[in-house]
MARGU-875235 format. One line per 8 residues: their letters; for each residue x, y, z of N, C-alpha, C. Coordinates in Angstrom, 1 decimal, always signed. Each point is the difference from the previous one (the first is absolute). Layout:
N
A> X Y Z X Y Z X Y Z ~ ... .
This chain:
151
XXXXXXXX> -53.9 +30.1 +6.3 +1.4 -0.2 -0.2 +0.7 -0.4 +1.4 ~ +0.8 -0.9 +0.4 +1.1 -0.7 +0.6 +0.6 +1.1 +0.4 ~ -0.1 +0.4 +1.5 +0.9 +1.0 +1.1 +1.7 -0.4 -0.6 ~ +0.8 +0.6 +0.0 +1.6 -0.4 +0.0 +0.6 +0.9 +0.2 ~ +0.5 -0.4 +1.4 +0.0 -1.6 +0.6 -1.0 -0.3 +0.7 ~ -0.6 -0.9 +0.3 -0.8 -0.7 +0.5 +0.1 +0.8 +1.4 ~ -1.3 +0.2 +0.6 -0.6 +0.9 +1.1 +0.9 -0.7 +1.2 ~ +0.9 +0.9 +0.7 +0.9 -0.8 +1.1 +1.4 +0.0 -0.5 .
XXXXXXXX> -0.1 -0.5 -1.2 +1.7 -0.1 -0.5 +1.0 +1.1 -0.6 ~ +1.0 -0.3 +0.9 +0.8 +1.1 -0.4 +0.5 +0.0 -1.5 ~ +0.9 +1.4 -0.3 +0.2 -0.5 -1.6 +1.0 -0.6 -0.1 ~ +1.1 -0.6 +1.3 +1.1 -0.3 -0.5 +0.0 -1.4 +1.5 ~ +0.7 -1.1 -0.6 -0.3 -1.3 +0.9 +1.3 -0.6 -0.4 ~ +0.7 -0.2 +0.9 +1.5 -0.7 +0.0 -0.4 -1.2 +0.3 ~ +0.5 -1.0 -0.5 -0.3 -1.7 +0.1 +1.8 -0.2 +0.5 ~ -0.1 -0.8 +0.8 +1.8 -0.7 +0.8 -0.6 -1.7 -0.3 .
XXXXXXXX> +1.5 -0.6 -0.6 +0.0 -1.5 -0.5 +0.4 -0.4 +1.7 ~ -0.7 -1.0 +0.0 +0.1 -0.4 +1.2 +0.4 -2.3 -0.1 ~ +1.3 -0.7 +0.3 -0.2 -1.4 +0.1 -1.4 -0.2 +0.8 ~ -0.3 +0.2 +0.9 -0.6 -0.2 +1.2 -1.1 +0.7 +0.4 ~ -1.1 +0.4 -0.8 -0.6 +1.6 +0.2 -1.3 -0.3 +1.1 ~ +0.2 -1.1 +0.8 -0.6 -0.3 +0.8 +0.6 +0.3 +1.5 ~ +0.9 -0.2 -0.1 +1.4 +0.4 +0.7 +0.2 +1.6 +0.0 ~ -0.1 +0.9 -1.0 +0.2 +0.9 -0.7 -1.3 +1.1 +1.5 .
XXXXXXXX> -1.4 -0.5 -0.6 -1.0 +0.3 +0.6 -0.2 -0.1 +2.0 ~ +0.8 -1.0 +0.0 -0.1 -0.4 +1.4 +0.9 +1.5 +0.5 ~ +1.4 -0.2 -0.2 +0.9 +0.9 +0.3 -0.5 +1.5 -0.4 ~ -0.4 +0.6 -1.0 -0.4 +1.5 -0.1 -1.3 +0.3 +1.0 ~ -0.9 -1.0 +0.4 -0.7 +0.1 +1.2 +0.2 +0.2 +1.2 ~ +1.2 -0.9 +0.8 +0.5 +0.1 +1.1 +1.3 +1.4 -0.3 ~ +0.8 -0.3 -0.8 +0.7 +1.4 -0.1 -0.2 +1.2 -0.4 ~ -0.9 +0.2 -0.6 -0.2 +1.3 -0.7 -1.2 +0.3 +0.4 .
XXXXXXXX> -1.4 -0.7 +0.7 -0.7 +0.6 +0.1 -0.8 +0.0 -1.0 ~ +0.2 -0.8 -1.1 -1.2 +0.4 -1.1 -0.6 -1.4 -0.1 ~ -1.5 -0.1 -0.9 -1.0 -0.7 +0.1 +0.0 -0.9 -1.7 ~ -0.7 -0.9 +0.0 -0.2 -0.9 -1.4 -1.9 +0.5 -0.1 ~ +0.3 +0.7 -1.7 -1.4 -0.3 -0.1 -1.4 -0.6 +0.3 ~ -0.5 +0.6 +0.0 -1.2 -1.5 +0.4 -0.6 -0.5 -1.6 ~ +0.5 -1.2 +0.5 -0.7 -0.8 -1.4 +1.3 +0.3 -1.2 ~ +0.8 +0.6 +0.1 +1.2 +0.1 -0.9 +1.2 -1.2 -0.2 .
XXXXXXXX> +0.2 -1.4 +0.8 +0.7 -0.3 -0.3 -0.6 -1.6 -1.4 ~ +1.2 +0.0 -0.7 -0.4 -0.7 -1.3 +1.2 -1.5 +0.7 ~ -1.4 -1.0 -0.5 +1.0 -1.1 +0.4 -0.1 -0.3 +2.0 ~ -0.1 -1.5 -0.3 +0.5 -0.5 +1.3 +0.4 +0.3 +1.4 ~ -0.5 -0.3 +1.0 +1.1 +1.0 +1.2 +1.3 -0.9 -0.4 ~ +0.5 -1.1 -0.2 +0.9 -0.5 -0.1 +1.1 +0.4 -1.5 ~ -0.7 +0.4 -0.3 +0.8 +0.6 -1.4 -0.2 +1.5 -0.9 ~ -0.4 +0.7 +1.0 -0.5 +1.7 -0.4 +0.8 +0.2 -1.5 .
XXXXXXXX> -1.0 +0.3 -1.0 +0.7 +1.0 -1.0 -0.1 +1.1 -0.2 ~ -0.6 +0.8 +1.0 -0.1 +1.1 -0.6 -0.9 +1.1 +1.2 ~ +0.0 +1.2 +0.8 -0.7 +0.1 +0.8 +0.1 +1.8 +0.0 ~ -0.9 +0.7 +0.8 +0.2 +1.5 +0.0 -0.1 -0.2 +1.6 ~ +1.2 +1.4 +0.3 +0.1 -0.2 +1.2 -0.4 +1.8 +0.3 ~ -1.0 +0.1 +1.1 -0.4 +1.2 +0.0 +1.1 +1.2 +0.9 ~ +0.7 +1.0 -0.5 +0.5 +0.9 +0.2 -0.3 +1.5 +0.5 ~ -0.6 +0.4 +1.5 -0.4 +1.3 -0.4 -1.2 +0.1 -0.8 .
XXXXXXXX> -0.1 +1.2 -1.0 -0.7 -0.3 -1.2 +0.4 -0.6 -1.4 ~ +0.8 -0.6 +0.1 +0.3 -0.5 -1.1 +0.4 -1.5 +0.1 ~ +0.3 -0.7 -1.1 +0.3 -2.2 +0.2 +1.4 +0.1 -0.7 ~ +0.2 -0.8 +0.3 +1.3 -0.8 -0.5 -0.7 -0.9 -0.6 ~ +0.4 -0.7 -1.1 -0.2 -1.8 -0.5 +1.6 -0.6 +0.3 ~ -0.4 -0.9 +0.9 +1.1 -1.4 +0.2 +0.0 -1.0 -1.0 ~ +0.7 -0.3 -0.9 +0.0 -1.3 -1.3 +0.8 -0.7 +0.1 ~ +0.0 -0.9 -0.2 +0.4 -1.7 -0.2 +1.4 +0.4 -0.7 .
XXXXXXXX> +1.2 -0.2 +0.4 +0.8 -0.4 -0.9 +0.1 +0.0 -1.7 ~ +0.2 +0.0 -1.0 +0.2 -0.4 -1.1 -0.9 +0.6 -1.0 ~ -1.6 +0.4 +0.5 -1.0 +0.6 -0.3 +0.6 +1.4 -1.1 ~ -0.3 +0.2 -1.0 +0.3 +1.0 -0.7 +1.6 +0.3 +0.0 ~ +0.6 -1.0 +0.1 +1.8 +0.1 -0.1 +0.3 +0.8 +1.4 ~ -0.8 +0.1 +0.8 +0.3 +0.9 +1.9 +1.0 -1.7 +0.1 ~ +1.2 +1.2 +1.0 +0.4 -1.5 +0.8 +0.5 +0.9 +1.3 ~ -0.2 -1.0 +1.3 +0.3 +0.8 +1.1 +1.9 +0.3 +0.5 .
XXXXXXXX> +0.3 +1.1 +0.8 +1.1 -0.3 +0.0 +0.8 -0.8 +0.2 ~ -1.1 -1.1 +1.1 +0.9 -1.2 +0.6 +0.1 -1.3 -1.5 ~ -0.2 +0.9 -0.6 -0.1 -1.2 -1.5 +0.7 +0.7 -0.9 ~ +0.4 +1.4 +0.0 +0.4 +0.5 -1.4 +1.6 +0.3 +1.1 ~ -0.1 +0.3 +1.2 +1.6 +0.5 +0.6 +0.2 +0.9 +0.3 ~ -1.2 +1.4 -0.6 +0.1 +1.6 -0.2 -1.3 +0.4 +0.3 ~ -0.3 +0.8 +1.1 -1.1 +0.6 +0.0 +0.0 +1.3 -1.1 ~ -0.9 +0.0 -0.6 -0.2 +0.9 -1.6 -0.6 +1.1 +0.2 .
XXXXXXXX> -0.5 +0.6 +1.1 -0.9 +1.2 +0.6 -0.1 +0.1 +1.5 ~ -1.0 +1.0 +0.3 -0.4 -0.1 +1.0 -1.5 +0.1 +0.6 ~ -0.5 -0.1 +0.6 -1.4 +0.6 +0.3 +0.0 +1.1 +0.9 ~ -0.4 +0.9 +0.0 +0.2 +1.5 +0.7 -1.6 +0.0 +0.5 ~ -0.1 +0.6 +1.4 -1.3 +0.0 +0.4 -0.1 +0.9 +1.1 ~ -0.9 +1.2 -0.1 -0.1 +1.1 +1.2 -0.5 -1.2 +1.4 ~ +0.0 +0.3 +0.8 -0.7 -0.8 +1.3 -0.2 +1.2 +1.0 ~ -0.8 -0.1 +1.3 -0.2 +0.8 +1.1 +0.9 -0.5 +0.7 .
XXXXXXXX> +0.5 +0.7 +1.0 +1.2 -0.5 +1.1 +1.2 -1.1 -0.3 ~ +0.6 +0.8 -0.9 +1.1 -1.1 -0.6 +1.0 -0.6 +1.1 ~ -0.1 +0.5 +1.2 +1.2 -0.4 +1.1 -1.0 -1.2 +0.6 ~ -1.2 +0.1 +0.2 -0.7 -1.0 +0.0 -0.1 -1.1 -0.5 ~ -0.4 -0.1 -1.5 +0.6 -0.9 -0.8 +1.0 -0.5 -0.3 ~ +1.1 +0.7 +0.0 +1.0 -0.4 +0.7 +0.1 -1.1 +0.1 ~ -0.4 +0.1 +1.6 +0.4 -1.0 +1.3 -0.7 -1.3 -0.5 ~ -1.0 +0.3 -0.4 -1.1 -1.0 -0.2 +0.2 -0.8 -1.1 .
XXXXXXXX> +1.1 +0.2 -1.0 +0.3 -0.4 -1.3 +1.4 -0.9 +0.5 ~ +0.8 +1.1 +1.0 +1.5 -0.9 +0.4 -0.5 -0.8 +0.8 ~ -1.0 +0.1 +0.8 -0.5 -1.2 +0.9 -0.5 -1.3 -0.1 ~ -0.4 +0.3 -1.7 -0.6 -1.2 -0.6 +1.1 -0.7 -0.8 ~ +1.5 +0.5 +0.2 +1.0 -0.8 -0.6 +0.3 +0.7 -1.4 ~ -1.0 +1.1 -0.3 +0.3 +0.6 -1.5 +1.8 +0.4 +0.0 ~ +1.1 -0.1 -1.4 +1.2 +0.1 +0.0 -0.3 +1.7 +0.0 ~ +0.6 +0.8 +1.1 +0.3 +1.4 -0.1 +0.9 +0.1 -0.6 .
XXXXXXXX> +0.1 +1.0 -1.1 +1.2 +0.7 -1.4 +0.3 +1.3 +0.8 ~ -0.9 +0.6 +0.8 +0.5 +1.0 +0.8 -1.2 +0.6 +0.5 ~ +0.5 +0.3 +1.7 -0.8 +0.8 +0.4 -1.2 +0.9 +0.1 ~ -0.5 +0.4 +0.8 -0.4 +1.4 -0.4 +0.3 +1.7 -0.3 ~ +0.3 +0.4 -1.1 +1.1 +1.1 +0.1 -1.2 +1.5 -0.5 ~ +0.3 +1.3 +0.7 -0.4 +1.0 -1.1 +0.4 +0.2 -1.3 ~ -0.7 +0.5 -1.0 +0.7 -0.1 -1.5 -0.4 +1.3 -0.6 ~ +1.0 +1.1 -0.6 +0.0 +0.9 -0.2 -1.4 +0.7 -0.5 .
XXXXXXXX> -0.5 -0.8 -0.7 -1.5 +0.6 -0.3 -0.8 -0.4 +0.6 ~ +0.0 -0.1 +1.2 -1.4 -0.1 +0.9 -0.3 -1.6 +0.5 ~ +0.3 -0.5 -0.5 -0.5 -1.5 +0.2 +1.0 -0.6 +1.2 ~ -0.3 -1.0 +0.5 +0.9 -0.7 +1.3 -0.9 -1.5 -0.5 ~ +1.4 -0.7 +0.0 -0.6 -1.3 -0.8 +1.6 -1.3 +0.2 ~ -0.7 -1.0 -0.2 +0.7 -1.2 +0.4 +0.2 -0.9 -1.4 ~ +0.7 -0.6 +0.2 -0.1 -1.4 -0.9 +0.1 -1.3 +0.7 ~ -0.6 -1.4 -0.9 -0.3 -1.0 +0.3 +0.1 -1.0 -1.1 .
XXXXXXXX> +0.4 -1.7 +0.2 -0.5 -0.7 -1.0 -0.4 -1.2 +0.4 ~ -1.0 -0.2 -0.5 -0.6 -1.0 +0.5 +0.8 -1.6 -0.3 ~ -0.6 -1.0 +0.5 +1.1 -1.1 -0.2 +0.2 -0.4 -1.2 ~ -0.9 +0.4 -1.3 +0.7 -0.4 -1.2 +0.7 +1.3 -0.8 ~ +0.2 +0.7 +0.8 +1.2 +1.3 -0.3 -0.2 +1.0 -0.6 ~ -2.2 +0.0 +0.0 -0.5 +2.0 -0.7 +0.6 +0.8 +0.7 ~ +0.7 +0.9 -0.4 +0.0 +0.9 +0.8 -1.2 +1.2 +0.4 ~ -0.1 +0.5 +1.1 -1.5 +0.7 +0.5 +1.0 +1.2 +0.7 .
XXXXXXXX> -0.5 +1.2 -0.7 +0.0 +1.5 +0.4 -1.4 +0.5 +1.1 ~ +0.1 +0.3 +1.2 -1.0 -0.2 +0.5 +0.3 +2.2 +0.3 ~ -0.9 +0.7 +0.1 +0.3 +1.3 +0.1 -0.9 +1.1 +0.8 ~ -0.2 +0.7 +0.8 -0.7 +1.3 +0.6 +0.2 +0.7 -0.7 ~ -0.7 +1.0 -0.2 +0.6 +1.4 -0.8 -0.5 +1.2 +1.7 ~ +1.3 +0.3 +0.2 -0.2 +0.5 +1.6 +0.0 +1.8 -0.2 ~ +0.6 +0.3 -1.5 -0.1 +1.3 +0.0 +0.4 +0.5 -0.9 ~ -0.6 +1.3 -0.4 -0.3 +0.2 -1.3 +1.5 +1.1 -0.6 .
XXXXXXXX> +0.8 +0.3 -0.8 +1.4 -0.3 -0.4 -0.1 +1.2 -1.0 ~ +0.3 +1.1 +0.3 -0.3 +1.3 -1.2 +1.2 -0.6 -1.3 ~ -0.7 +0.6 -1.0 +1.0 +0.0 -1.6 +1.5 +0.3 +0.5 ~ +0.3 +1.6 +0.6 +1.3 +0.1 +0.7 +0.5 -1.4 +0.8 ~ -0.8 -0.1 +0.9 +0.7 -1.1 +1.3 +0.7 -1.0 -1.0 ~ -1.0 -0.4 -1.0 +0.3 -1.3 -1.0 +1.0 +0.2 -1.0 ~ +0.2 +0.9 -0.6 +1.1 +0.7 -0.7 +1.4 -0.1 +0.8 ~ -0.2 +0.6 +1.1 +1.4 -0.1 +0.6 +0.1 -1.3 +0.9 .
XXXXXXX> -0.7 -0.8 +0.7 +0.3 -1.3 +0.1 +0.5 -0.7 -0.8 ~ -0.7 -0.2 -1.8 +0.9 -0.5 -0.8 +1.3 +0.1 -0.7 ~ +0.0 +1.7 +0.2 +1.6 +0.6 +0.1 +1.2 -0.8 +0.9 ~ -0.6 -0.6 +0.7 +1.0 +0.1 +0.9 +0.6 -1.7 -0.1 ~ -1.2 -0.8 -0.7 +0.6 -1.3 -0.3 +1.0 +0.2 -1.0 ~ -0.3 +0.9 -0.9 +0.7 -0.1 -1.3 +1.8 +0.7 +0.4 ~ +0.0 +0.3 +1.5 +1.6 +0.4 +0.5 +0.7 -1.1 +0.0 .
């Protein structure tokens, strides 16, 4: 019987519609730090449709435009999600992300439950949650931090 999911793959794989997903790949390399499969991309270097880009332990798939009714936001107007992703040394990446021209949505901030995390969108307007988890946040602490938005 057929491992599922397949030995390596995680159970859950977010695909982003990409015009450009060659473009797409260049930029999450230089900004973000992450890698293209080996042997993963479908199609062309001139016209990529389809590619996994390796994350940590887990991939992303980058897709072509139009593919399964995906459309990217620089084509639909609205980014429709986000991608959320733990990283090591997020002040690091950071720098390394604004440096490569990534659009900062905001800084690096602490966030009531533990995490310290930034936002980003790349030039066709995903938005990217990039996050540390810097410390660990009792049920109390978390209860009454949320108290306190709801004032």
């Amino acid at each position: 019987m057929a491992q599922n999911p397949p030995a390596g793959s995680p159970r859950i794989v977010a695909r982003l519609a990409y015009d450009d997903v060659g473009a797409a790949i260049t930029f999450v390399e230089k900004a973000f730090g992450f890698t293209e499969g080996e042997g993963a991309r479908v199609g062309p270097d001139d016209n990529v449709l389809l590619t996994e880009i390796d994350v940590v332990d887990s991939y992303l798939m980058l897709g072509k435009t139009g593919s399964h009714g995906l459309k990217s936001p620089k084509t639909s107007g609205a980014a429709s999600g986000a991608v959320i992703i733990y990283v090591d040394e997020v002040d690091a990446h950071f720098e390394r992300a604004r440096g490569e021209g990534a659009e900062i949505v905001s800084e690096p901030t602490d966030q009531f439950w533990g995490d310290r995390r930034y936002e980003a969108r790349d030039p066709e307007g995903h938005l990217w949650s990039f996050h540390e988890h810097t410390k660990d946040v009792s049920p109390e602490e978390m209860e009454a931090a949320m108290r306190s938005f709801s004032k």
